[in-house]
C-alpha positions in Angstrom: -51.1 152.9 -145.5 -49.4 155.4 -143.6 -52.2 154.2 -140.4 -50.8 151.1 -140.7 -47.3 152.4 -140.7 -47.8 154.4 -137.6 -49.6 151.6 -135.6 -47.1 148.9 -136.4 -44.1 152.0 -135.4 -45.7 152.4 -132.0 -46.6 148.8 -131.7 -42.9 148.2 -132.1 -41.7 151.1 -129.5 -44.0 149.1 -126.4 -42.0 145.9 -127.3 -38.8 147.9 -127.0 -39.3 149.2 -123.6 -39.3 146.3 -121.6 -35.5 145.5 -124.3 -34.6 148.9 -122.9 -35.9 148.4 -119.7 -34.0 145.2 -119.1 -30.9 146.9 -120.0 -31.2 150.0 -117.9 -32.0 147.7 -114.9 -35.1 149.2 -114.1 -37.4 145.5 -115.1 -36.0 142.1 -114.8 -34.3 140.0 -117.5 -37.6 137.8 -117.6 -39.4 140.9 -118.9 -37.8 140.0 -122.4 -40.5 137.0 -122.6 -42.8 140.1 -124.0 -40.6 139.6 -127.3 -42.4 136.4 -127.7 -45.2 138.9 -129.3 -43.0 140.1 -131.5 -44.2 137.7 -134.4 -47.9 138.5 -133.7 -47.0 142.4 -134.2 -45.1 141.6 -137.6 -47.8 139.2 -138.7 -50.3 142.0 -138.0 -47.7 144.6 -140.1 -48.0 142.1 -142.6 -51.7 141.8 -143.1 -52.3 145.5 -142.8 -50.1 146.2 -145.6 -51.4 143.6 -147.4 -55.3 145.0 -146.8 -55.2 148.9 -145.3 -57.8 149.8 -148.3 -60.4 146.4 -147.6 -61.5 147.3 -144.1 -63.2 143.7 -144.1 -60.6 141.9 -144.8 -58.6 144.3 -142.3 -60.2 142.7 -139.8 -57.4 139.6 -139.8 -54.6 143.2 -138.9 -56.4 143.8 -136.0 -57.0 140.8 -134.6 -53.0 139.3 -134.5 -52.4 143.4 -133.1 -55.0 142.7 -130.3 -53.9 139.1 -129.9 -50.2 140.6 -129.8 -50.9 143.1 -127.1 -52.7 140.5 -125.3 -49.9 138.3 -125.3 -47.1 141.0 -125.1 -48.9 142.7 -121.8 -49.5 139.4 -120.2 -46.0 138.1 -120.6 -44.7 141.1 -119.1 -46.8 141.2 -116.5 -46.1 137.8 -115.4 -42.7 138.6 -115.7 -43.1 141.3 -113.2 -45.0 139.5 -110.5 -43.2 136.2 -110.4 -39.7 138.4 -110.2 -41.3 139.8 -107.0 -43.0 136.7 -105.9 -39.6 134.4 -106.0 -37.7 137.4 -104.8 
């Protein structure tokens, strides 16, 4: 349990930086679209807490993690290049 712990703890930390980010001026406020992840990392937290000892069933942890950090890198990445592109 303590994996699980530790993923979903760093998991959280990369949706904070764009919050902290934002607020230090360094991204722009569109950057807080990666939040929109946020559910897939909790539903991920969720499941793996729910099935850290079945690694089959795990299987439903990692995919809404990857699915998350899909979505979460993507959003913030778009957020990024259309800042610059209607700048």
């Amino acid at each position: 349990m303590n994996g699980v712990k530790v993923y979903l703890l760093l998991a959280s930390l990369g949706l904070f930086v764009p919050v902290l980010g934002v607020a230090l001026g360094l991204f722009p406020a569109a950057a807080l679209a990666t939040l929109l992840a946020a559910p897939l990392v909790y539903l991920s937290g969720r499941e793996g807490l729910r099935t850290y000892d079945t690694p089959r069933d795990f299987i439903g942890a990692v995919r809404f993690i990857v699915v998350g950090y899909i979505a979460g890198t993507t959003l913030f990445t778009a957020a990024l290049v259309l800042n610059r592109w209607l700048a």
